[in-house]
Every structure is written in structure tokens, then in C-alpha cells.
Backbone as ProteinMPNN parsed JSONL, in Angstrom:
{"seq_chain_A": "XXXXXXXXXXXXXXXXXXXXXXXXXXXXXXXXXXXXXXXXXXXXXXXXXXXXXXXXXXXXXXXXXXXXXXXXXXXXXXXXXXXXXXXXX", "coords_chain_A": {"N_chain_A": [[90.911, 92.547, 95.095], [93.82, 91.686, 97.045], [95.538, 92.847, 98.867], [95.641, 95.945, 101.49], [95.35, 99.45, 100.667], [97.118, 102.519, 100.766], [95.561, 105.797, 99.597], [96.381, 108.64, 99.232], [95.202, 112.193, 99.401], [95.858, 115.295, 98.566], [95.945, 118.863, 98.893], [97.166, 122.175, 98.179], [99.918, 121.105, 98.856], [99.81, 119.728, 101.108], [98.617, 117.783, 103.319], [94.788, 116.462, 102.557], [93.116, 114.466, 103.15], [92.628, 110.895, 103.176], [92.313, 107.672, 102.292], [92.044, 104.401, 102.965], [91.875, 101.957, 101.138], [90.458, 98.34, 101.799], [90.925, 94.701, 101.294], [88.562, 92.953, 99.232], [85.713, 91.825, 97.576], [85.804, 91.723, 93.864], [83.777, 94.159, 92.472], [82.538, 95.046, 94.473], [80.704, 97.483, 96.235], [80.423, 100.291, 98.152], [77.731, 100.351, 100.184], [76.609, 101.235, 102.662], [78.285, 103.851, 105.418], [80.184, 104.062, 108.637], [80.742, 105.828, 110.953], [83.675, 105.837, 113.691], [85.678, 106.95, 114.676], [87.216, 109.784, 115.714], [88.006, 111.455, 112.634], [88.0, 109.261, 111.484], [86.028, 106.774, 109.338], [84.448, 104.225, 108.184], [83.999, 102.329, 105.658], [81.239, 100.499, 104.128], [80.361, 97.179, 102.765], [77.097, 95.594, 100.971], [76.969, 93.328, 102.03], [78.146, 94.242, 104.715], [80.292, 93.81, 104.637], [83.571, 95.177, 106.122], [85.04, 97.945, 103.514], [86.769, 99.882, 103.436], [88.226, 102.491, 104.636], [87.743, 105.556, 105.397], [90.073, 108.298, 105.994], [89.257, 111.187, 107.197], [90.665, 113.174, 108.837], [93.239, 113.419, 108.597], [95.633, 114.398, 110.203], [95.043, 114.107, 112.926], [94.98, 111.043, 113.205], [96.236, 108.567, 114.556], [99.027, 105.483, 113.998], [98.513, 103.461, 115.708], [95.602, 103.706, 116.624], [94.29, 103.776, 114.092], [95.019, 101.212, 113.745], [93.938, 99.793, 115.984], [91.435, 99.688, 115.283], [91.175, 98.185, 112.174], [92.358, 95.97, 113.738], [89.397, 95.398, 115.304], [87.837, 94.658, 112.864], [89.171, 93.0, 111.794], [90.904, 92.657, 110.407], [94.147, 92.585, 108.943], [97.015, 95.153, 110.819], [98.521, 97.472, 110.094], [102.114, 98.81, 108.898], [103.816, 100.854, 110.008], [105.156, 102.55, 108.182], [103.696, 102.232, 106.134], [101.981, 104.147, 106.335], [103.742, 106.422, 106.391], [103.145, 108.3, 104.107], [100.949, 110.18, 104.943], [102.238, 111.596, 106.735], [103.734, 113.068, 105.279], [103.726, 115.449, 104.18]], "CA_chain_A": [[92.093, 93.128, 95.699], [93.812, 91.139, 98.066], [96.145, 93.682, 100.639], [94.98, 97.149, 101.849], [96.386, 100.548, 100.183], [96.609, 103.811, 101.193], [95.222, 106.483, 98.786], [96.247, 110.172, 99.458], [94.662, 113.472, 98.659], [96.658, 116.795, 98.643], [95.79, 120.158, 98.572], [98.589, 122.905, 98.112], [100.956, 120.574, 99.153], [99.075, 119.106, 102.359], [97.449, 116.53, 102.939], [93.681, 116.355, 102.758], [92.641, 113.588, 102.888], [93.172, 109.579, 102.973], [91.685, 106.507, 101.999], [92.635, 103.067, 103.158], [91.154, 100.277, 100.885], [90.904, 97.246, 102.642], [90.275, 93.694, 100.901], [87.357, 93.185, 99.364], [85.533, 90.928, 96.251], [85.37, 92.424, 92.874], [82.372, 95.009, 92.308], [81.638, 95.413, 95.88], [81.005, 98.832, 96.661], [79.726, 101.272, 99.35], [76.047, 101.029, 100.429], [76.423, 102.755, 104.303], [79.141, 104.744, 106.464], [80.017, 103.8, 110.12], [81.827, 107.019, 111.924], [83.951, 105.502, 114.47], [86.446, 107.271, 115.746], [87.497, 111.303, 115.038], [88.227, 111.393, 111.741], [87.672, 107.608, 110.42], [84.702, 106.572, 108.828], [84.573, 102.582, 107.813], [82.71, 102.156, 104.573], [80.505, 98.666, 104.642], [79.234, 96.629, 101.559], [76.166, 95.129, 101.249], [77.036, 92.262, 102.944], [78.172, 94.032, 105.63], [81.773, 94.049, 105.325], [84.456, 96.446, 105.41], [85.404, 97.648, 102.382], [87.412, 100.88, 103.288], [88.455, 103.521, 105.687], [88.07, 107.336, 104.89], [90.571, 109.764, 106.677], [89.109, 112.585, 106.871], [91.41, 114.117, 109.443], [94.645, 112.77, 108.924], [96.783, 114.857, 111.39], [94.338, 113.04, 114.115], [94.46, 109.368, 112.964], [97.024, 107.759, 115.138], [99.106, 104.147, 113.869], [97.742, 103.02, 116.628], [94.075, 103.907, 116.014], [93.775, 102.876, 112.836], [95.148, 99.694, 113.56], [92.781, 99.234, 116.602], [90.049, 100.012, 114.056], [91.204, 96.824, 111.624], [92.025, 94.254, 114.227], [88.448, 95.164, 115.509], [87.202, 94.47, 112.029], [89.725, 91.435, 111.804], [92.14, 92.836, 109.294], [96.206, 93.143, 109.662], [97.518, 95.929, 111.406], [99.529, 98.308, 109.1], [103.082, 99.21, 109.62], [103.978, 102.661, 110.236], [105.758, 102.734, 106.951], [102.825, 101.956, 105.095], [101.413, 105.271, 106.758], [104.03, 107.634, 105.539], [102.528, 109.831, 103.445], [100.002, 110.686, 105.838], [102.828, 112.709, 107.188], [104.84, 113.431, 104.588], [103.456, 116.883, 103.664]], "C_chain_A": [[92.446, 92.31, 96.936], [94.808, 91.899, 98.968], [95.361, 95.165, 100.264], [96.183, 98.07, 100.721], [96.405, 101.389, 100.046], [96.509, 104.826, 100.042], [95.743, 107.983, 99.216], [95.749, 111.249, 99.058], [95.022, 114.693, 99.223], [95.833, 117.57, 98.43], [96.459, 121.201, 98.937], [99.4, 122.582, 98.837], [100.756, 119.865, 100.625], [98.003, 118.256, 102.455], [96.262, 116.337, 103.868], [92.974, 115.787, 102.939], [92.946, 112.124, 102.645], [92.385, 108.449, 103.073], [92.182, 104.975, 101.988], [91.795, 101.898, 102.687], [91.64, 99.21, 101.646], [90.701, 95.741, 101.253], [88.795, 93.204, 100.499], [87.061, 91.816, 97.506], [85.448, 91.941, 95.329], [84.007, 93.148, 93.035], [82.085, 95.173, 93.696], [81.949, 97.271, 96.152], [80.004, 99.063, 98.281], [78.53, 101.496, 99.717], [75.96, 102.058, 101.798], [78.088, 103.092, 104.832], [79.163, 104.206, 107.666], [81.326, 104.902, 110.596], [82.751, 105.755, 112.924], [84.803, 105.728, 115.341], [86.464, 108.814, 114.872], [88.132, 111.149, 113.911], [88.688, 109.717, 111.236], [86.25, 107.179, 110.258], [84.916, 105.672, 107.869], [83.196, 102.834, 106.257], [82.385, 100.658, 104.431], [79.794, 98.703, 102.792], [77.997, 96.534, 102.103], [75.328, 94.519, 102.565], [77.748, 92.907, 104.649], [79.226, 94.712, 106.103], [82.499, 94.948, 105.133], [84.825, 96.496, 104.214], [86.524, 98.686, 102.251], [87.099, 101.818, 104.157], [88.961, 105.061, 105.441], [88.633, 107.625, 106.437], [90.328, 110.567, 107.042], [90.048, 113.651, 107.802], [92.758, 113.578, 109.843], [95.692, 113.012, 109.69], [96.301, 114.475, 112.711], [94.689, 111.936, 114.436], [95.799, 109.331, 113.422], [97.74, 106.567, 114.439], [98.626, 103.445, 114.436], [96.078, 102.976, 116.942], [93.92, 103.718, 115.3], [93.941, 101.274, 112.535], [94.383, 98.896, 114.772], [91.41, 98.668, 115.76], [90.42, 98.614, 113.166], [91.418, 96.327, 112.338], [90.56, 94.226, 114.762], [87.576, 94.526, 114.303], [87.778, 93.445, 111.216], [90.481, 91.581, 110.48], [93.772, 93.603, 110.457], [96.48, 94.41, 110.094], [98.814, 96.541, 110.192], [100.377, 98.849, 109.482], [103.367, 100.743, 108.707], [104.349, 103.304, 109.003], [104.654, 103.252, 106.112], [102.099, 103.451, 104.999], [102.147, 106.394, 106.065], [103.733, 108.236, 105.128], [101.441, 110.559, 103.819], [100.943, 112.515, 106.315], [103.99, 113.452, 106.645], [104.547, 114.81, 103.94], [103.459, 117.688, 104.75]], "O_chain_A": [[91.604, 92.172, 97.824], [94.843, 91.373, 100.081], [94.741, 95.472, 99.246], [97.244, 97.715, 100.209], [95.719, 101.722, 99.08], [97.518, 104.765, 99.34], [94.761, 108.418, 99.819], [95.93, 111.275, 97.841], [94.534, 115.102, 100.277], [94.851, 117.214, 97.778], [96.47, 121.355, 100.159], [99.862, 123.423, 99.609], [101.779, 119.474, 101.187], [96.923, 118.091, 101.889], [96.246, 116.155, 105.086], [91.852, 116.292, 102.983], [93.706, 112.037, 101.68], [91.732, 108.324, 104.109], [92.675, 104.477, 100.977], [91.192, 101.092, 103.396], [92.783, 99.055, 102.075], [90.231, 96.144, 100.189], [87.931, 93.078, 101.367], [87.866, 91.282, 96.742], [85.072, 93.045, 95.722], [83.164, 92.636, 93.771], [80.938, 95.591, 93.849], [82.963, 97.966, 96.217], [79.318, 98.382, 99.044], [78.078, 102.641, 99.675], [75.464, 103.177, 101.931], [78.986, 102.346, 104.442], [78.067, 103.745, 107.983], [82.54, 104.704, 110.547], [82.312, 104.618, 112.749], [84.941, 105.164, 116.426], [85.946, 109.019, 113.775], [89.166, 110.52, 114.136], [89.724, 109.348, 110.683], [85.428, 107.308, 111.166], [85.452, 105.993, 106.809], [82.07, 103.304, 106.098], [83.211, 99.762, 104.609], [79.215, 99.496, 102.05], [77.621, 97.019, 103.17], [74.376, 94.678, 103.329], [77.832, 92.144, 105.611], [79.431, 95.513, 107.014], [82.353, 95.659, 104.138], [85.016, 95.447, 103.6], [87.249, 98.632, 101.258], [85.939, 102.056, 104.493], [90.084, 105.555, 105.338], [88.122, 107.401, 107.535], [91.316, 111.159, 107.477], [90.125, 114.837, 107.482], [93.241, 113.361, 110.954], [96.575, 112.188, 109.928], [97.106, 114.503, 113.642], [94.796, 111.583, 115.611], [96.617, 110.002, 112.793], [96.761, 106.152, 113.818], [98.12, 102.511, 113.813], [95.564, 102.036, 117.548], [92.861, 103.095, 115.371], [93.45, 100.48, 111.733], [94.185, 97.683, 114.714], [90.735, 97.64, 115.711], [89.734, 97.702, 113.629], [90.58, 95.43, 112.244], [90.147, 93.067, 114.799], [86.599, 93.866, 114.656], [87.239, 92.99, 110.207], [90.606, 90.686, 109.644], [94.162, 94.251, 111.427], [95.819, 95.086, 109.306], [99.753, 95.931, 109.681], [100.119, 99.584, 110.435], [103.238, 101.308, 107.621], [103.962, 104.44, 108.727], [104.611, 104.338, 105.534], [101.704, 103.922, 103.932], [101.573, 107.198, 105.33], [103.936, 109.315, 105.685], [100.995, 111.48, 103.134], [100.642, 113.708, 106.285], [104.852, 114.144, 107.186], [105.345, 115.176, 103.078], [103.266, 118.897, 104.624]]}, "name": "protein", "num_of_chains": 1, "seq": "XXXXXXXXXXXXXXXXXXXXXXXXXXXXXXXXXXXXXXXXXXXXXXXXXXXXXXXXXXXXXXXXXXXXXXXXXXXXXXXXXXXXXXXXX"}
């Protein structure tokens, strides 16, 4: 996969939940968790690297905080757009 892409998860019409794949090689999955801010939690391959950013409290997560969170981890900054459906329920 080469750009990020936000995943959503509803429940009765609100949203529960969000998942921001980031870039990553084929087959790489999820060995640990890194909390890092109120409701974001970085998921790490093997090797290390990011591979994806759980939501869990999406009426928290800022544009601005989540995009601190990738340039610290040396990915693009996501425009507000891209966010939409965060707040579209």
C-alpha cells in the first residue's frame, strides 16, 4: 500500500471508531501497540515501523494531533478533508 486511508466504524449512526492505515510492505502486520496520545494508539511491525493508527476516541483526535503524531513518525500530514468522516456522524 503506498498512501494512508482512513477506515471508519459506526455504531447507530455514530462513529466508533477509526483506523488510519499508514504505508507499509505487503504481509506486515501488528506485533506491539504504542498509546500515545488520548485516544491514538500507533500499531508497529516487526521491524519496528508504523503500520497504523487506531482511533479509539474520535471526537478527541484533533487534525492537528494526528498529524503531529505522523510527522513524528515521518509520514505526510493529512488534510482535513481526508478526516471527514470522523465528523460526519
Amino acid at each position: 500500500m503506498k498512501q494512508p486511508y482512513l477506515e471508519v466504524t459506526y455504531r447507530k449512526g455514530k462513529v466508533l471508531a477509526a483506523y488510519l492505515y499508514l504505508p507499509r510492505s505487503k504481509g506486515a502486520k501488528s506485533v506491539r501497540t504504542r498509546r500515545v496520545d488520548p485516544g491514538l494508539v500507533i500499531d508497529l511491525a516487526a521491524d519496528g515501523k508504523a503500520i497504523g493508527i487506531e482511533i479509539t476516541a474520535p471526537g478527541r483526535v484533533t487534525p492537528t494531533v494526528l498529524n503531529r503524531v505522523l510527522k513524528e513518525l515521518g509520514f505526510d500530514p493529512v488534510a482535513n478533508a481526508d478526516l471527514a468522516p470522523l465528523r460526519a456522524a
